[in-house]
C-alpha positions in Angstrom: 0.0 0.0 0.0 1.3 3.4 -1.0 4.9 4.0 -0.8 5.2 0.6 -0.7 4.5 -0.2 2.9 4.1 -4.1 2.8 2.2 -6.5 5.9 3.0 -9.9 5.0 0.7 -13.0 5.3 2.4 -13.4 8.6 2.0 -9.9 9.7 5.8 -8.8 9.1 5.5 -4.9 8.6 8.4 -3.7 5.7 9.2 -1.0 3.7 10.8 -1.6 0.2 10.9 1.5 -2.6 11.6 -0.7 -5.7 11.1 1.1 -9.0 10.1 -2.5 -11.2 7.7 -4.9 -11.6 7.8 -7.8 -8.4 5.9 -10.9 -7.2 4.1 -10.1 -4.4 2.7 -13.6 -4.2 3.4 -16.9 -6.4 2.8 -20.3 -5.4 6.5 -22.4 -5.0 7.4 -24.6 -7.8 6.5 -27.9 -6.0 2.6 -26.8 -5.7 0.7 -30.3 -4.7 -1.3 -30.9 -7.7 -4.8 -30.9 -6.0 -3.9 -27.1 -5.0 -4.3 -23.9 -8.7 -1.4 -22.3 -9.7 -1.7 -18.2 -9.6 1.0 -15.2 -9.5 0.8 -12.0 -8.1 2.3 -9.2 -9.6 2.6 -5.5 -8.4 3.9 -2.5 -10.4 5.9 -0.1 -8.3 6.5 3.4 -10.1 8.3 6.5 -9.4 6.1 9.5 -7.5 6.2 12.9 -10.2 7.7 14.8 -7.0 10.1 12.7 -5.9 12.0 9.6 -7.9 13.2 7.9 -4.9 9.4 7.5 -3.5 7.7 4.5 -5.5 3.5 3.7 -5.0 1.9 0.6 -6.2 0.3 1.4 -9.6 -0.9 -2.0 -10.8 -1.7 -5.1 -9.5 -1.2 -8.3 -12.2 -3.1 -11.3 -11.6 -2.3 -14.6 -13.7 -4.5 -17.6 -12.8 -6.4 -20.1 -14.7 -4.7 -19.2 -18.0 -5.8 -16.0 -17.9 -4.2 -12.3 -16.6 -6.4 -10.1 -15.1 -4.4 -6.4 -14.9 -5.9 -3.7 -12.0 -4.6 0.1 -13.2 -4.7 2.9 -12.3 -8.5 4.4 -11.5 -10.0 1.5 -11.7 -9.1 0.1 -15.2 -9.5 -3.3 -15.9 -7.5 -5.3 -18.6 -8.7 -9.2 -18.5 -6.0 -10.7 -21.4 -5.4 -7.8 -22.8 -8.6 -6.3 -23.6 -10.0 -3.5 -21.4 -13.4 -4.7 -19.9 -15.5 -3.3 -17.0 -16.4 -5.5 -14.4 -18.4 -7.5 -13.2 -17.0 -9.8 -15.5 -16.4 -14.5 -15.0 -13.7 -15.1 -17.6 -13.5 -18.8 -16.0 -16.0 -20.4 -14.5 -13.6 -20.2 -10.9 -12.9 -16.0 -11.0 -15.4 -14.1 -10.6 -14.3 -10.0 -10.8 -16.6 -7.3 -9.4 -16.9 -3.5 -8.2 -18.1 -1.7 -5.2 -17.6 1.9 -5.1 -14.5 2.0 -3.9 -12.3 -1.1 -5.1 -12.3 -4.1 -7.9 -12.5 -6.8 -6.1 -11.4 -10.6 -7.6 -12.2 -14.0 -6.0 -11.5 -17.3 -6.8 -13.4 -20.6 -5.9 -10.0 -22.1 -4.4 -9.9 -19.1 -2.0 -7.6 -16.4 -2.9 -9.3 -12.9 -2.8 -7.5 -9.6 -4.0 -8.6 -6.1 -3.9 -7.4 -3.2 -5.6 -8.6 0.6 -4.7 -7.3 2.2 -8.6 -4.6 4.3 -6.7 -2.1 2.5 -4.7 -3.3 0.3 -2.0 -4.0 -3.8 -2.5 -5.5 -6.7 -0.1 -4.3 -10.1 -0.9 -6.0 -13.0 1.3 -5.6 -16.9 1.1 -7.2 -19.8 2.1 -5.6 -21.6 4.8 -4.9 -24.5 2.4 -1.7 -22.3 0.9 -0.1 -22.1 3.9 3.6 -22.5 3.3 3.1 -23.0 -0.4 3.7 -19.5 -1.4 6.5 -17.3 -2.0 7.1 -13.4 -2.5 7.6 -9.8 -1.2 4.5 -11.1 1.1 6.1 -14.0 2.6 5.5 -17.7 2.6 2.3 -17.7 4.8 4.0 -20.4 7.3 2.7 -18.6 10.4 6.6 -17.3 11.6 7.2 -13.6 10.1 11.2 -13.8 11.1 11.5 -15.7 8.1 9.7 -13.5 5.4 12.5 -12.3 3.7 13.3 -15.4 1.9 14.8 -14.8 -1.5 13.5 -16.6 -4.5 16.4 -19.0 -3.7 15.5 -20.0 -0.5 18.4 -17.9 1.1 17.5 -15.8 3.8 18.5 -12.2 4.1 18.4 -9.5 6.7 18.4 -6.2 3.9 14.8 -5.7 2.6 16.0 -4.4 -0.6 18.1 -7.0 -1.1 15.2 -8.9 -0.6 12.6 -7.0 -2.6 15.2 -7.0 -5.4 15.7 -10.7 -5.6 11.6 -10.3 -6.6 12.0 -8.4 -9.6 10.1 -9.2 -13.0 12.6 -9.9 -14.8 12.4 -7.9 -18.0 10.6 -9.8 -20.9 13.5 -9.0 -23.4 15.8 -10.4 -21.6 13.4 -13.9 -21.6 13.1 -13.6 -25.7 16.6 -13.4 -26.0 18.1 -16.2 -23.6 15.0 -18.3 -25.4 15.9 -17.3 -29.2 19.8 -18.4 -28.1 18.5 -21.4 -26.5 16.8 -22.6 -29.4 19.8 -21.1 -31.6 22.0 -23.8 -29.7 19.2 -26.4 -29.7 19.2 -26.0 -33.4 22.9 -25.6 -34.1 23.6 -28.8 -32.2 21.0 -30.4 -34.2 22.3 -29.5 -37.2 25.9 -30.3 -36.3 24.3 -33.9 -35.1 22.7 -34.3 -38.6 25.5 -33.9 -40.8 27.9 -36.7 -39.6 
């Protein structure tokens, strides 16, 4: 919530002034497959006055194979289109208004709320406890622990930690993939002609 102020699922209070794009809450890697899959992103950006002072400007929401963006005064972008709520792109989501937030839910119990200027609620079912990661913790019921990088080192500097949360930029994911598949191809190749 505004210049970024952060409570984590375990109630640890921090203070990180990233200027990027960072997970605020993922489920880990080895999710138990009877549990969904969702990220959390939030978009921290610069304050005109000041360009050490960040607020959270968006909120990105990727679950069920579909991304739900929260903006600025209360735009809505569901997969890229702008659409005004309520709207059920899956039969599990359900995205609504009141007068003064967006509101999403899903049926597997995670519930996020975004006021269209800079402060977000996230809230989990009980059943994600310790299978979550992020700049709001692992939900494991011990705060001292929170700032867990994306590694599973701990760290005692929250920007080290927020850092280690970054988005990284999609570029840089194009490119490692085109040279991936550049050496994938080139090895084929060399493979073929002997």
């Amino acid at each position: 919530m505004g210049d970024p102020h952060y409570i984590t699922f375990d109630g640890l209070v921090h203070h990180f002034q990233g200027k990027y794009t960072y997970i605020l809450a993922q489920t880990i890697p080895d999710l138990p497959d009877t549990l969904t899959q969702f990220s959390i992103e939030g978009l921290n950006y610069p304050f005109r006055r000041s360009r050490r002072i960040t607020y959270l400007k968006e909120i990105l929401v990727n679950v069920y194979n579909h991304t739900v963006r929260f903006r600025q005064n209360k735009e809505l972008v569901l997969d890229g289109v702008r659409v005004r709520p309520p709207v059920r792109p899956h039969e599990g989501i359900r995205i609504y208004q009141r007068t003064r937030r967006i509101y999403l839910e899903t049926d597997f119990g995670l519930y996020l709320s975004f006021d269209g200027n800079q402060n977000a609620d996230i809230k989990l079912a009980n059943t994600y406890r310790n299978r979550v990661e992020g700049l709001c913790g692992d939900f494991d019921g011990r705060h001292r622990n929170d700032f867990t990088s994306p590694n599973g080192v701990w760290v005692k500097n929250v920007n080290v930690f927020g850092e280690s949360w970054k988005v990284p930029l999609k570029r840089t994911t194009s490119r490692l993939r085109y040279l991936i598949f550049y050496l994938i191809s080139m090895a084929s190749t060399a493979t073929g002609s002997e």
